[in-house]
C-alpha positions in Angstrom: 78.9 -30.2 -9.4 79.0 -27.3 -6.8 77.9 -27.0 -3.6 77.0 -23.3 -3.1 75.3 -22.0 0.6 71.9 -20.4 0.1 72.1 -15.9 0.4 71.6 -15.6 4.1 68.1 -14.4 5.5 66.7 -12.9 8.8 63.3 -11.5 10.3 63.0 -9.5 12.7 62.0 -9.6 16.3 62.2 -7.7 19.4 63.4 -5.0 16.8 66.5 -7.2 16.4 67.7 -8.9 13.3 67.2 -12.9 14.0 69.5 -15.1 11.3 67.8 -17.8 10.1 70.0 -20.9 8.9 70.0 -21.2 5.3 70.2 -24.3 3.3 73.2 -25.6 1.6 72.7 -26.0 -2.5 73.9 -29.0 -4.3 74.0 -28.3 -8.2 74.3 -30.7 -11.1 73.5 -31.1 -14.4 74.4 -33.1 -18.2 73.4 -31.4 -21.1 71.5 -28.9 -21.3 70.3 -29.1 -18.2 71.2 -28.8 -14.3 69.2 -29.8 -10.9 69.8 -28.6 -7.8 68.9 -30.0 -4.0 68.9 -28.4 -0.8 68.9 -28.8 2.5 69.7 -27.6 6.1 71.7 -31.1 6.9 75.5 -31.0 6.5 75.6 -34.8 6.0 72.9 -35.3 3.5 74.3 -32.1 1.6 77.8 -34.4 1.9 76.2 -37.7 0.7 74.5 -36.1 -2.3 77.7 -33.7 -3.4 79.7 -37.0 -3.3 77.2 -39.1 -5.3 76.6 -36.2 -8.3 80.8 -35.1 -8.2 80.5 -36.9 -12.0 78.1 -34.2 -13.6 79.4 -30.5 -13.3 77.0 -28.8 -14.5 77.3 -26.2 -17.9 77.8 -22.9 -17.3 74.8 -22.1 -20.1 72.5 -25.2 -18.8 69.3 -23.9 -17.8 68.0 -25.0 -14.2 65.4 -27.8 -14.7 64.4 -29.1 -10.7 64.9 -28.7 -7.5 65.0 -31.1 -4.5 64.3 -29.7 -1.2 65.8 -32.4 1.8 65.7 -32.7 5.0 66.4 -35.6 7.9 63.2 -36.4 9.9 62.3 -39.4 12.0 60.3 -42.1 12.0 57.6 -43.3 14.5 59.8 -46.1 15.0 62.7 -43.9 15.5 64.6 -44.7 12.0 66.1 -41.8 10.2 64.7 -41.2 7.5 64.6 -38.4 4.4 61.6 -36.5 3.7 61.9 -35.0 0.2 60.1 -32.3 -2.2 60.3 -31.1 -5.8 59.4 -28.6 -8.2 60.1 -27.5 -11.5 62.4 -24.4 -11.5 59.9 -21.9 -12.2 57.3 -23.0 -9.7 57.3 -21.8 -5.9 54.6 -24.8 -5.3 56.7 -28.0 -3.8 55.6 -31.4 -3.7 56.4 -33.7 -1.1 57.9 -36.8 -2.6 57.5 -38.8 0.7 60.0 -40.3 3.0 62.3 -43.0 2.8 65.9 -43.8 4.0 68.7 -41.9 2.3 69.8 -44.8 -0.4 66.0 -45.0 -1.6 65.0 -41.0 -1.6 68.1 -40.2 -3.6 67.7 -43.0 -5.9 64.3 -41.4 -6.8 65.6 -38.0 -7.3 68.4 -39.3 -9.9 65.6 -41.3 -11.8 63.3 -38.3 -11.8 66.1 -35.9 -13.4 66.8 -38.6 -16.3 63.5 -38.3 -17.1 63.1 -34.7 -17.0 66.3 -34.6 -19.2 64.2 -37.3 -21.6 61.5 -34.7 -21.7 63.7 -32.3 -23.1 62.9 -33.4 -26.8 64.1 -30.5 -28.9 67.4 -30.2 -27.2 68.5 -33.9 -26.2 68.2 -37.6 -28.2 68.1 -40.6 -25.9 68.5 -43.7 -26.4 67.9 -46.6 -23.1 71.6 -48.3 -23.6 74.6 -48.8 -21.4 77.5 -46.4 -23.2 80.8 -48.4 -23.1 83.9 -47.0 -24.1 88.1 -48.0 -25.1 91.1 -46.6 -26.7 91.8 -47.3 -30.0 94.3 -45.6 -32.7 91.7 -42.7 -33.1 91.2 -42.3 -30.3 88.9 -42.7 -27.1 86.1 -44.7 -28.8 82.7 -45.2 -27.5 79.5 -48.2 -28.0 75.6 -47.8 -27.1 74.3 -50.9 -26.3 70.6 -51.0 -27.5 68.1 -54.0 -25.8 65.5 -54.2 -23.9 65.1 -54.5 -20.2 67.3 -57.9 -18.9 68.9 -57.9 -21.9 71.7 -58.3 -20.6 73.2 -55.2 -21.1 74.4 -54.4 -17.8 76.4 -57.9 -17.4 77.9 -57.3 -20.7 79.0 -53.8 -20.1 80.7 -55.1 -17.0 82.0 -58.5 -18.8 83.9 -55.3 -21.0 84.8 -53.4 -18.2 86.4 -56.2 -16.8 88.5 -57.2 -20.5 89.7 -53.5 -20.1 86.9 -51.0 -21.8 85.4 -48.2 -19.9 81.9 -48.7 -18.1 80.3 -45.4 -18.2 76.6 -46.0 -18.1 74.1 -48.8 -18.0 71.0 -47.1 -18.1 70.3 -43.9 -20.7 72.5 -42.4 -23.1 72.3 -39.2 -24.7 73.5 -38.1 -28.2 73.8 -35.1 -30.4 73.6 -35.1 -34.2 77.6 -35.0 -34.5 77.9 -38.8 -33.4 79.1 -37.6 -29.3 77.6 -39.6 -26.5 77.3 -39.0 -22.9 75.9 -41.1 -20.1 73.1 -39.9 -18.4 73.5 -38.7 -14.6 72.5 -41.4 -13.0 74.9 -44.2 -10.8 75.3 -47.1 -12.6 73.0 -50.7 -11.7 73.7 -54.1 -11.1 71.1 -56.5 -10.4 72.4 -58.9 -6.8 72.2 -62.0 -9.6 74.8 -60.5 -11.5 77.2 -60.9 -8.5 78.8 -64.1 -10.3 78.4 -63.2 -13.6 80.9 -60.0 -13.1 83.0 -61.6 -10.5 83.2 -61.4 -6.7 86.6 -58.7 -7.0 84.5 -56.5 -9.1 81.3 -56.5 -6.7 83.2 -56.4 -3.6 84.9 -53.2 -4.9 81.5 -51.9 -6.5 79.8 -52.4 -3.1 83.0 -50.5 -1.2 82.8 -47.5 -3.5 81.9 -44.1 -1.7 79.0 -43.8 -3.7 77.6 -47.1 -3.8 74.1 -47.9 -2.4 72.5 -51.2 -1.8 69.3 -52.1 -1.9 67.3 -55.5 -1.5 67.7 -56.3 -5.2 70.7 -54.2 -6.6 73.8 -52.2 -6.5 73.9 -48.3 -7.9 78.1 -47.3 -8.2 80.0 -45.4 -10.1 82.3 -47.0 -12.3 85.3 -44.8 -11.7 85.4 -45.1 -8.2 85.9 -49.1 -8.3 89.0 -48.8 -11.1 90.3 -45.1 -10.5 90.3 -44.2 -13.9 89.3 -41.0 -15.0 86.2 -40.9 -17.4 85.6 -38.4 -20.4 82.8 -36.4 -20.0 81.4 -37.8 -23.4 83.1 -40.1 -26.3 82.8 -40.2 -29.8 80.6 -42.8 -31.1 82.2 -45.6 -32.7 79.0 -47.9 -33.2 75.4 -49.1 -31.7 75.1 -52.6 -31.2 71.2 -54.3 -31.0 72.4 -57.1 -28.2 68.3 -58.1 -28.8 66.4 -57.1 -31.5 62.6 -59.1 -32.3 63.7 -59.4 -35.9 67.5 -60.1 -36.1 68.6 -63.4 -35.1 72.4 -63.1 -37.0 74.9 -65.9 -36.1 76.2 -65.9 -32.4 78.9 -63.2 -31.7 78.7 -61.5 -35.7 78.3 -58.2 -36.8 75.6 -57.8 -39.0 75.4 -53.8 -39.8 71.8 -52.4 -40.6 71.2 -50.3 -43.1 71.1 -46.5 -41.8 67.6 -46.0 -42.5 66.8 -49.8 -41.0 68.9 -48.7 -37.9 66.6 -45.9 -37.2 63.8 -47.4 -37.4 64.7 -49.6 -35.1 65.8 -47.2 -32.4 62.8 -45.4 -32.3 61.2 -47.5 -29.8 64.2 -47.5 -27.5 64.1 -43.4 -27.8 62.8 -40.5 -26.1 61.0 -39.9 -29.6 58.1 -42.6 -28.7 55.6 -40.1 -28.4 56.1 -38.0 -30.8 55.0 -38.2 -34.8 57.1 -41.1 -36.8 58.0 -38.8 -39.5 59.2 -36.2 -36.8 60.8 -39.0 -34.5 62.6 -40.5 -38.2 63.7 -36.7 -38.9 65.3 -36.7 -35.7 67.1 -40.0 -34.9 68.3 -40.0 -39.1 71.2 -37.8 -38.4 72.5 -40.1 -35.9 71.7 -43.3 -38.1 73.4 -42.2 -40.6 76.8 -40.7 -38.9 77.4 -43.8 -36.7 77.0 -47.5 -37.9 74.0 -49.7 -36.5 74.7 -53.3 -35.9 73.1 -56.3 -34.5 75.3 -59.0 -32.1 74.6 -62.6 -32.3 74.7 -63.8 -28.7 77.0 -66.5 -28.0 80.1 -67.0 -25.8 81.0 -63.6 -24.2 84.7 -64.1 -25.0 83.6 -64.3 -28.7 81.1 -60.9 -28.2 84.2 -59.0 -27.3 86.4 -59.9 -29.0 84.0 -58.7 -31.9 83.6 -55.7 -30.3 87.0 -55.2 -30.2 87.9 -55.9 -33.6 84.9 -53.5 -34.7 86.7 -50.7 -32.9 89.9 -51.6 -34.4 88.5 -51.5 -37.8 86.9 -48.1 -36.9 90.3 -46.6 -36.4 91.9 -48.0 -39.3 89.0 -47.0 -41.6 
């Protein structure tokens, strides 16, 4: 992330050179990609620096969209943010509306995720939560595939709390050579999970600099509530189905898929949904077949992970 101040401008008038104040430039990015937003208020440029620090961009990543942001008022005299967008190519902005800071910022993370999942040639993503921990090997990392409430959130946080790394609860990206990285986007806890991950771990969630509440949930990032450093991206040590329509294996076991089984079934949890299933196969195979699929049983959350666990013991010994 970098926060760069815009080249300066002027006009003239009264054949005098009149300095006009320039934006300040927020820059981000995973990928192959990086966003940028602007805006002429120090404390919005602030908030948004300290919210995207986790996602420098690459030096070669190619500028995708742009947020333009400024403070404005309401008629009821509420500040608010009024936001616009465009692609990186296009001069023609659109106005995304208005909305206090929390909400207008949560859209403009959601909206690059999905312009990074529209970026089919050069990314693979799957919707998981990417867990990671330490093993023999190595730093070793999990997708967990299910649909929405799941439970994958809870469970990523029921690890985080036995000692693994929470690094993403939403969308993971892959490349063919079995490394993950989270997408850039805060991580989410629904207000009902409050008891399920523990009141210490949500009081420090909601405390984090970067955390924003809304009426329903929590965004963080993970790393500011433990002070751990996170790597940028892990190796893949496994995905784990926590629901799958087909697969009911006993509560808390393994059952591995077959590679070509395991694809299959990630194609509707992919950014590949769209496109052709022989071209969506070609593309998810690689990863099928360099990182082992499995299906958990549910059943007592002790139990799931301490088969997790064992799984990336095993992976290390192997």
């Amino acid at each position: 992330m970098s926060v760069v101040p815009e080249p300066s401008a002027s006009i003239p008038a009264a054949g005098a050179l009149i300095p006009i104040a320039t934006p300040r430039v927020v820059r981000w990015g995973q990928g192959p990609l990086s966003f940028e937003l602007r805006s002429h208020d120090d404390k919005i440029v602030s908030r948004v620096a300290t919210i995207v620090g986790s996602w420098p961009p690459r030096r070669d990543a190619r500028l995708a969209r742009r947020w333009r942001v400024e403070p404005v008022e309401s008629s009821a005299g509420e500040r608010l943010w009024e936001g616009w967008v465009a692609g990186a190519d296009d001069e023609t902005e659109t106005r995304v509306g208005q909305a206090v800071p929390a909400a207008l910022m949560q859209a403009v993370e959601f909206d690059g995720v999905r312009e990074l999942l529209q970026c089919r040639e050069q990314i693979l993503g799957l919707h998981s939560a990417l867990v990671s921990r330490r093993s023999a090997a190595g730093e070793r990392g999990v997708a967990l595939i299910g649909p929405c409430l799941s439970g994958k959130s809870t469970f990523s946080c029921s690890l985080w709390n036995s000692g693994w790394s929470f690094l993403g609860d939403d969308v993971t990206l892959f490349d063919d050579g079995g490394w993950a990285y989270s997408a850039p986007r805060r991580a989410w806890m629904r207000n009902s999970s409050q008891a399920l991950v523990g009141e210490t771990l949500w009081a420090r969630a909601t405390a984090a600099p970067s955390s924003d509440r809304t009426a329903s949930s929590l965004l963080f990032h993970p790393h500011e509530v433990d002070g751990q450093s996170r790597p940028h991206h892990t190796r893949l040590g496994a995905i784990v189905f926590l629901s799958r329509y087909n697969a009911r294996p006993e509560p808390a076991r393994l059952t591995r898929l077959a590679s070509v089984d395991g694809a299959i079934a990630l194609l509707p949890y992919s950014n590949l949904r769209n496109v052709t299933f022989a071209t969506a196969l070609s593309r998810m195979a690689p990863l099928a077949e360099t990182v082992p699929i499995y299906d958990l049983g549910r059943g007592p959350i002790d139990a799931m992970i301490t088969a997790l666990n064992r799984l990336i013991d095993s992976s290390a010994t192997s």
